[in-house]
VOVO-458848 format. One record per residue (C-alpha): x, y, z. Coordinates in nm, 3 decimals. Layout:
REM VOVO-458848
(rec (X Y Z))
...
REM end
This chain:
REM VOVO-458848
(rec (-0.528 -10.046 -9.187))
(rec (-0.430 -10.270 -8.874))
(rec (-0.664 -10.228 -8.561))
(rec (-0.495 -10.272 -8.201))
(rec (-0.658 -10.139 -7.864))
(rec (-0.427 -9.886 -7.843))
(rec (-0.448 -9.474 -7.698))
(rec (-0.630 -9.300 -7.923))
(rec (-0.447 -8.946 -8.018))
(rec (-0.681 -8.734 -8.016))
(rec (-0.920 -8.826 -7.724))
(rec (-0.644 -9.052 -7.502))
(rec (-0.847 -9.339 -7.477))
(rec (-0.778 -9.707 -7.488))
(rec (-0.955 -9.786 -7.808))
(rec (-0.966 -9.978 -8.109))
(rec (-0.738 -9.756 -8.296))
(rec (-0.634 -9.730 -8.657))
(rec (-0.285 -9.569 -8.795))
(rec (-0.255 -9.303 -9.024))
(rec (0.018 -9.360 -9.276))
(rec (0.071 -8.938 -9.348))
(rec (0.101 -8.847 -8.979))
(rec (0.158 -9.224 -8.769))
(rec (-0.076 -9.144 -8.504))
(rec (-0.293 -9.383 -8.369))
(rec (-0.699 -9.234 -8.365))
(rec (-0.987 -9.435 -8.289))
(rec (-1.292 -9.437 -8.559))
(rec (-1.479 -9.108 -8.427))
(rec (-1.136 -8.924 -8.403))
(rec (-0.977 -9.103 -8.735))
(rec (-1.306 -8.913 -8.910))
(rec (-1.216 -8.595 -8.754))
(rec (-0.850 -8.590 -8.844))
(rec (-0.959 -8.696 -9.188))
(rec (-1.223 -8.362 -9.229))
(rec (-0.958 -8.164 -9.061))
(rec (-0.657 -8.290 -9.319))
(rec (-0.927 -8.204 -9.609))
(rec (-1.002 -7.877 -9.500))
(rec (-0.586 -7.820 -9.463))
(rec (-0.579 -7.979 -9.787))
(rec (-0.854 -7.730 -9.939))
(rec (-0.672 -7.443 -9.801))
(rec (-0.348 -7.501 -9.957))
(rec (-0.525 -7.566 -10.306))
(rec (-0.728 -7.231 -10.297))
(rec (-0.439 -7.031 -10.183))
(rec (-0.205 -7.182 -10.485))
(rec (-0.492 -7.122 -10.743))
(rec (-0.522 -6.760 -10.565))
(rec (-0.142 -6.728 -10.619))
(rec (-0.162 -6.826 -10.999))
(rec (-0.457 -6.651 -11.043))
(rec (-0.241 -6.314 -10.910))
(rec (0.071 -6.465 -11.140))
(rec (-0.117 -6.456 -11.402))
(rec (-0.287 -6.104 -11.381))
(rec (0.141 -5.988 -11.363))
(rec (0.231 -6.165 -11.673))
(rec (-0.086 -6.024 -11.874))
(rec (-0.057 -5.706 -11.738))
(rec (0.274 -5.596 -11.511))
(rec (0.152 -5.225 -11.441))
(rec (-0.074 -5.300 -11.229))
(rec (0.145 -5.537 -11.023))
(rec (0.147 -5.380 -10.650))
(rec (0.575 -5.384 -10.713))
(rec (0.486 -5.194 -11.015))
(rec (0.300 -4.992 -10.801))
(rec (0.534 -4.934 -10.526))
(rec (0.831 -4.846 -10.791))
(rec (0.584 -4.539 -10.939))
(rec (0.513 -4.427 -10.624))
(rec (0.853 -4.395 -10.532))
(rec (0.987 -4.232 -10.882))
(rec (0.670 -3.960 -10.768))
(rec (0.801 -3.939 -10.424))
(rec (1.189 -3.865 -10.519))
(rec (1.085 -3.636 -10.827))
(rec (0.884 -3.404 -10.600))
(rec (1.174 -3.399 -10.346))
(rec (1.354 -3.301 -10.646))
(rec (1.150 -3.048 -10.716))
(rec (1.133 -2.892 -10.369))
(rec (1.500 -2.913 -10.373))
(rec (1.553 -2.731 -10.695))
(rec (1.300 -2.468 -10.590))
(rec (1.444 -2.415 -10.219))
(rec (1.837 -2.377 -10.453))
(rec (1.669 -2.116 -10.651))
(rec (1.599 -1.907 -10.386))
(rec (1.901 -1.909 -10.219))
(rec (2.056 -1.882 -10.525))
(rec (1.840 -1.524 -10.631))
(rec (1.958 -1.412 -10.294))
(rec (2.231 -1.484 -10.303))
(rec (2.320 -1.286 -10.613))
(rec (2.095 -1.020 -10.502))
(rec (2.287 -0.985 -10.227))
(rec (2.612 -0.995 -10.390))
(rec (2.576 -0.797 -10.663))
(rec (2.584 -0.442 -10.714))
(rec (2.353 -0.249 -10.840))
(rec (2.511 0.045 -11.011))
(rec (2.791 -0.174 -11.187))
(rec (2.751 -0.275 -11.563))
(rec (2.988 -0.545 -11.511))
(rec (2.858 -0.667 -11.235))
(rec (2.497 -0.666 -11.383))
(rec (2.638 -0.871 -11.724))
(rec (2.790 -1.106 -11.451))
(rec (2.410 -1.159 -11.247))
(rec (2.279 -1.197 -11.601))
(rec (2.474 -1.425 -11.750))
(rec (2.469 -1.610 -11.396))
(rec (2.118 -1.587 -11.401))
(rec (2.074 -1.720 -11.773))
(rec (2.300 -2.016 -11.719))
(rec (2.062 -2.150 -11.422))
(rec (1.750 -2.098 -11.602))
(rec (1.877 -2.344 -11.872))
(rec (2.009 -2.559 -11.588))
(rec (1.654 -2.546 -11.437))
(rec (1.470 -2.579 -11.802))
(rec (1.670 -2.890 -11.819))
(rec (1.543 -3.021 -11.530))
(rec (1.166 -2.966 -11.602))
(rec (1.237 -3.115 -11.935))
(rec (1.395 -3.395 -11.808))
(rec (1.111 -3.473 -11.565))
(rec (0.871 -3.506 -11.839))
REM end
C-alpha cells in the first residue's frame, strides 16, 4: 500500500490515505476499515444469495413438480380446463334450446332427427370428459 496525505473518500479530509486496488479510492485508516467491513458484508451477500440460488437449483433438479414454473403451468392447465368446461356447458344449453325450439313435436322424422342430433353431442361431450381425465 503507498501512503500520501491525500483527501480521504469517504470523510474528505486531508489525511494519510491508503489506495484500494478493487475500487482506486483513496480512504484514510478509520475509513479504509469501514470500506473494508462494508466490501465483506457485500461480499457475504452475494455468497449467501448464490448458495440460496443452488440450494433452490437443486431442490428443481431432485424434484421439478414442485418448481413454482411447475406450479404456474398446473395452475394454468386448471384455469383453461374449467373455462373449457363452462364453455362446453353454456354450448349445451344453447344447443338443447335450440333444438327444442326447432323441432317439432308431433313429427317422427323430426324426433329421429333431435335424437340422433342429440346422441351425436353426447358422444362429442363424453369425449370431452374423457379427454379431461
Amino acid at each position: 500500500m503507498t501512503t500520501n496525505k491525500t483527501q480521504c473518500f469517504l470523510c474528505e479530509k486531508p489525511k494519510f490515505t491508503y489506495s484500494c486496488r478493487g475500487c482506486s479510492n483513496e480512504f484514510c485508516f478509520d475509513d479504509l476499515t469501514k470500506h473494508r467491513q462494508d466490501l465483506t458484508e457485500e461480499f457475504n451477500t452475494i455468497i449467501n444469495n448464490y448458495d440460496q440460488f443452488r440450494e433452490n437449483l437443486q431442490q428443481t433438479k431432485t424434484n421439478p413438480q414442485n418448481s413454482s414454473l411447475f406450479i404456474q403451468i398446473d395452475q394454468w392447465e386448471k384455469n383453461s380446463i374449467e373455462i373449457i368446461r363452462q364453455t362446453l356447458l353454456k354450448e349445451n344449453k344453447e344447443f338443447l334450446v335450440d333444438i327444442e325450439e326447432k323441432s317439432p313435436k308431433n313429427s317422427t322424422i323430426h324426433r329421429k332427427s333431435f335424437l340422433n342430433k342429440a346422441r351425436k353431442h353426447l358422444s362429442r361431450e363424453s369425449q370431452c370428459n374423457q379427454q379431461e381425465n
